[in-house]
Backbone bond lengths (Angstrom), bond angles and torsions (degrees), N, CA, C in turn:
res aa  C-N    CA-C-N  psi(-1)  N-CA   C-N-CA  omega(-1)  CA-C   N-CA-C  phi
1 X - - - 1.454 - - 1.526 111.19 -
2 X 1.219 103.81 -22.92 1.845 109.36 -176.69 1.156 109.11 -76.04
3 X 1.061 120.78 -40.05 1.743 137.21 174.87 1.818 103.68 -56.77
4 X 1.106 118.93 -58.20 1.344 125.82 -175.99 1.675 104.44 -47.18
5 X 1.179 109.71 -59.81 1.212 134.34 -177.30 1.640 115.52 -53.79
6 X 1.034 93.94 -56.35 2.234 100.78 173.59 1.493 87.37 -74.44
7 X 1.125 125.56 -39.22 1.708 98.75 -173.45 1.841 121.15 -58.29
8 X 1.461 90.01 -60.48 1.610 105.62 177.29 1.925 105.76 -46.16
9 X 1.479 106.95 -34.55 1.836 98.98 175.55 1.349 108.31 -66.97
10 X 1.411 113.17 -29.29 1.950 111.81 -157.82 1.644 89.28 -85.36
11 X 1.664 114.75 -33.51 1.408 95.42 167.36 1.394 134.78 -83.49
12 X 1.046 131.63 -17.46 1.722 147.57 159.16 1.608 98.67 -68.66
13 X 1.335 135.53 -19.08 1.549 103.96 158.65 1.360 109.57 -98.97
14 X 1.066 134.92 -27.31 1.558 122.30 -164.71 1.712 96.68 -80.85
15 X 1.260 127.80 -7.55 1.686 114.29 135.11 1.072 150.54 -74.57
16 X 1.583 103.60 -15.71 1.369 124.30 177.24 1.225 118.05 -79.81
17 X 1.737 103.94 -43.42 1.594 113.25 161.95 1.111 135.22 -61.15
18 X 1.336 102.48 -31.83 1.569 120.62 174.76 1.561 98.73 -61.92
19 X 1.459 141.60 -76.33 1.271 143.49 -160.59 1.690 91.19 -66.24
20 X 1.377 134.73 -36.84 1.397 121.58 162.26 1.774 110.88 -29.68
21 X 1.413 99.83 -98.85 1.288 105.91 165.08 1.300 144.82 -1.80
22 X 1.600 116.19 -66.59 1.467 129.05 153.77 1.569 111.22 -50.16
23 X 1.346 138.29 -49.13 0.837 125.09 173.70 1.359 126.62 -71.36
24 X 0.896 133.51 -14.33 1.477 151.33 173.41 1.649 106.29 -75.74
25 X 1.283 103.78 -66.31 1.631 117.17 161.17 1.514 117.51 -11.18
26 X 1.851 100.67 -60.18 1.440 107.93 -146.40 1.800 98.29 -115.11
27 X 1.409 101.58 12.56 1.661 116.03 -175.53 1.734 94.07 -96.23
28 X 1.540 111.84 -56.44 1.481 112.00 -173.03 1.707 111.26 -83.47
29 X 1.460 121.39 -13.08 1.025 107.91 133.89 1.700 167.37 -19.72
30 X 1.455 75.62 -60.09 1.726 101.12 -164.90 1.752 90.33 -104.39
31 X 1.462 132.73 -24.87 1.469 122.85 144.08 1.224 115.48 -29.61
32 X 1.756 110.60 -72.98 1.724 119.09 -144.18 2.049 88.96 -63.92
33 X 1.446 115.46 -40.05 0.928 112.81 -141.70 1.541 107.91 -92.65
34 X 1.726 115.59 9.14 1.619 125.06 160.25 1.571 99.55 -106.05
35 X 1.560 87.30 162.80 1.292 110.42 -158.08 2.237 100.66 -62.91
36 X 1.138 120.24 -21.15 1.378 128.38 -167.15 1.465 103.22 -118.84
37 X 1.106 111.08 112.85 1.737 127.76 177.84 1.847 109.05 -66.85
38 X 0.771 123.65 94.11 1.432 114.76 -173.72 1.765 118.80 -68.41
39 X 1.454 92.94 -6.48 1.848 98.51 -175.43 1.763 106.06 -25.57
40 X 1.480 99.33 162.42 1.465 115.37 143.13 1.156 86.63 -179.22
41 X 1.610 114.71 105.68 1.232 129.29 -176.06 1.390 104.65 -81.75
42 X 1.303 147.79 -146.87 1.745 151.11 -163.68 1.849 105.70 115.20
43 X 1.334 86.06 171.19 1.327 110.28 -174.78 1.552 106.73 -110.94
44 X 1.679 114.40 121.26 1.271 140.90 154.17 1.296 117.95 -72.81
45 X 1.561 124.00 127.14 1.309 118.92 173.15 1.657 83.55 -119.96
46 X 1.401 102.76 130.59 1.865 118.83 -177.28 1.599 93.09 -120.93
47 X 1.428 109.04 135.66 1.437 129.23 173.80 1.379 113.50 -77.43
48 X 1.006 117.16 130.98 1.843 113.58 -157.90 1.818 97.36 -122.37
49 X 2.062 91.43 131.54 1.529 100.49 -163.07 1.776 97.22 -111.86
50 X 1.374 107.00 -4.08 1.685 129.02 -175.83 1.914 100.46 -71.69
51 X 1.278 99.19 113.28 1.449 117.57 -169.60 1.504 99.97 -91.11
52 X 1.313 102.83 -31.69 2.220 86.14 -153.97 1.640 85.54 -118.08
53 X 1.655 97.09 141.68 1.904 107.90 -164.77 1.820 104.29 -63.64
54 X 1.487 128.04 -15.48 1.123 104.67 160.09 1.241 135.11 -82.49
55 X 1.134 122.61 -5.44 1.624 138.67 167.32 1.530 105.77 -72.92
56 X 1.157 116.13 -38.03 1.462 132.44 -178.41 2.220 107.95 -54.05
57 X 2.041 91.54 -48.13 1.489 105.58 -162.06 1.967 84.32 -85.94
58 X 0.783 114.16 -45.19 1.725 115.06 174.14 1.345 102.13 -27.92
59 X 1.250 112.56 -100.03 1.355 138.41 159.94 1.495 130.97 17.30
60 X 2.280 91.62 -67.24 1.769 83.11 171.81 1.316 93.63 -131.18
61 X 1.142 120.10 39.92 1.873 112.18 114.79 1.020 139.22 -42.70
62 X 2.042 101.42 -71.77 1.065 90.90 -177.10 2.048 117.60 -99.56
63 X 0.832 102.92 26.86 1.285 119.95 142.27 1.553 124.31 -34.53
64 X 1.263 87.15 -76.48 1.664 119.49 -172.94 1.550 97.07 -71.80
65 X 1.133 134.29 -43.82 1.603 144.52 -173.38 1.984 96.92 -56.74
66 X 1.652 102.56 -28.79 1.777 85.34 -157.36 1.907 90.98 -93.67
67 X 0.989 105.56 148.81 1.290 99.97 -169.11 1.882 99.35 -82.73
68 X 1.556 101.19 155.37 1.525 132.66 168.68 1.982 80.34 88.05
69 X 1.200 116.54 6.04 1.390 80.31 155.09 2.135 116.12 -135.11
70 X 1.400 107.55 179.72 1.357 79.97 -179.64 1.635 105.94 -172.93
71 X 1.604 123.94 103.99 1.529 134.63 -142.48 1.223 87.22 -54.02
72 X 1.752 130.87 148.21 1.555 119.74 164.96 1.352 108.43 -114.50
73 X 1.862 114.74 -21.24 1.667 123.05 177.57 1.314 109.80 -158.92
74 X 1.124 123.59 142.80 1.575 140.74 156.65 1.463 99.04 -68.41
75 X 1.443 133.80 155.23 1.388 122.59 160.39 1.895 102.57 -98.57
76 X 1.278 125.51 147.32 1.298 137.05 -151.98 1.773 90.42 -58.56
77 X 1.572 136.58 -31.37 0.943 126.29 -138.14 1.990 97.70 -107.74
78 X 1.603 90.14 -14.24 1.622 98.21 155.68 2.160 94.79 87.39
79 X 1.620 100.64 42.36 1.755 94.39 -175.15 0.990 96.94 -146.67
80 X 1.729 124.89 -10.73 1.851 106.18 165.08 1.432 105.44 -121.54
81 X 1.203 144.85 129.64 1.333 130.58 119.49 1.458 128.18 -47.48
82 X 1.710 94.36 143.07 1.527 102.18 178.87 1.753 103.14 -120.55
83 X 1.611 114.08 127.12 1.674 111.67 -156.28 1.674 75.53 -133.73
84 X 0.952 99.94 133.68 1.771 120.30 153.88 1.736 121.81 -103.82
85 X 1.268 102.74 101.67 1.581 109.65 -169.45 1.247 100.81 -104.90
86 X 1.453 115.52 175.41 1.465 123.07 -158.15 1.841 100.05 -109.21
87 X 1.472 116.31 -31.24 1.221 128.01 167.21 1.261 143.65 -86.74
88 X 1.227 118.89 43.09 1.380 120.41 -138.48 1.726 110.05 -99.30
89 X 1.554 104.83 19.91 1.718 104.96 171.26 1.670 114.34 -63.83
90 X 1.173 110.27 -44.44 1.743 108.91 -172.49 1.980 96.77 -87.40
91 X 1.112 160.75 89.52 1.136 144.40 -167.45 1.841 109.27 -81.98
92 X 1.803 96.42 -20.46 1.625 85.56 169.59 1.064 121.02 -58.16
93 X 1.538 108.46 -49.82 1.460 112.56 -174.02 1.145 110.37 -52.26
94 X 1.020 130.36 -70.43 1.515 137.40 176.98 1.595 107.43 -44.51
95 X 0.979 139.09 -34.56 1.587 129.64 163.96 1.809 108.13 -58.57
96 X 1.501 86.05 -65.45 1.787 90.06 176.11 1.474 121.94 -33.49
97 X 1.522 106.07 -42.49 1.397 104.89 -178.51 1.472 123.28 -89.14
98 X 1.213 117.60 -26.44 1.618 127.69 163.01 1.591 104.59 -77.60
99 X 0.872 118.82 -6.10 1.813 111.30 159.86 1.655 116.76 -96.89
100 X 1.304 109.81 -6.11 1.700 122.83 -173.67 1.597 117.06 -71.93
101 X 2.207 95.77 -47.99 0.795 126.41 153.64 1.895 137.36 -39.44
102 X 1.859 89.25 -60.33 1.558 99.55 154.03 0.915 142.25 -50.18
103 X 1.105 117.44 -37.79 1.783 135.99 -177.91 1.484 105.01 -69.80
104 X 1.317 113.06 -51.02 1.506 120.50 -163.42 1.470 96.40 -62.02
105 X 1.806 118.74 -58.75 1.569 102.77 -165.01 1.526 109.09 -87.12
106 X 1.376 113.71 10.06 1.720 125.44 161.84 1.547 85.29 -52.51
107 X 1.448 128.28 -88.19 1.158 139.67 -144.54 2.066 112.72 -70.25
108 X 0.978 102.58 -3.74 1.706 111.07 -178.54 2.455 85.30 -101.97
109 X 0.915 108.09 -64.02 1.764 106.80 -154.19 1.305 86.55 -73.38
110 X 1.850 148.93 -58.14 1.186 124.96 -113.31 1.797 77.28 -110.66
């Protein structure tokens, strides 16, 4: 039954990521490609709920994989990430959504 269960998560994120992705894709896109860059890149420090070190390498991979963002440190004690994003005016949002991420491969590794 556990198997069933991590499967159906590994498949409900690699759709979730997927429509992540595309949207991300066609967000920094449609920036570069008007005349006004909307960046304000900064540094995110995200509180990390990912227990086991491959959930950890999951995690800010694909992090780094979605574009405008990109992991820069683990903290040694393994409870903050440090993410440098390209959008960093709303930071809830951007927490909200780098925790969306978390949650999902919380529930596939731990």
């Amino acid at each position: 039954m556990q198997i069933l269960k991590k499967t159906y998560y590994a498949l409900e994120f690699v759709l979730f990521y997927f429509v992540k992705l595309v949207q991300s894709n066609i967000y920094i896109a449609f920036d570069i490609l008007t005349p006004n860059l909307k960046i304000s890149p900064g540094i995110v420090k995200v509180p990390l709920n990912i227990s086991s070190d491959f959930g950890l390498l999951a995690f800010s991979n694909l992090l780094s994989m979605t574009p405008g963002t990109l992991t820069v440190d683990i903290s040694e004690d393994k409870k903050v990430i440090i993410v440098h994003v390209l959008y960093s005016k709303n930071r809830e949002v951007v927490m909200f959504e780098i925790d969306q991420v978390q949650q999902k491969i919380k529930k596939i590794f731990n």
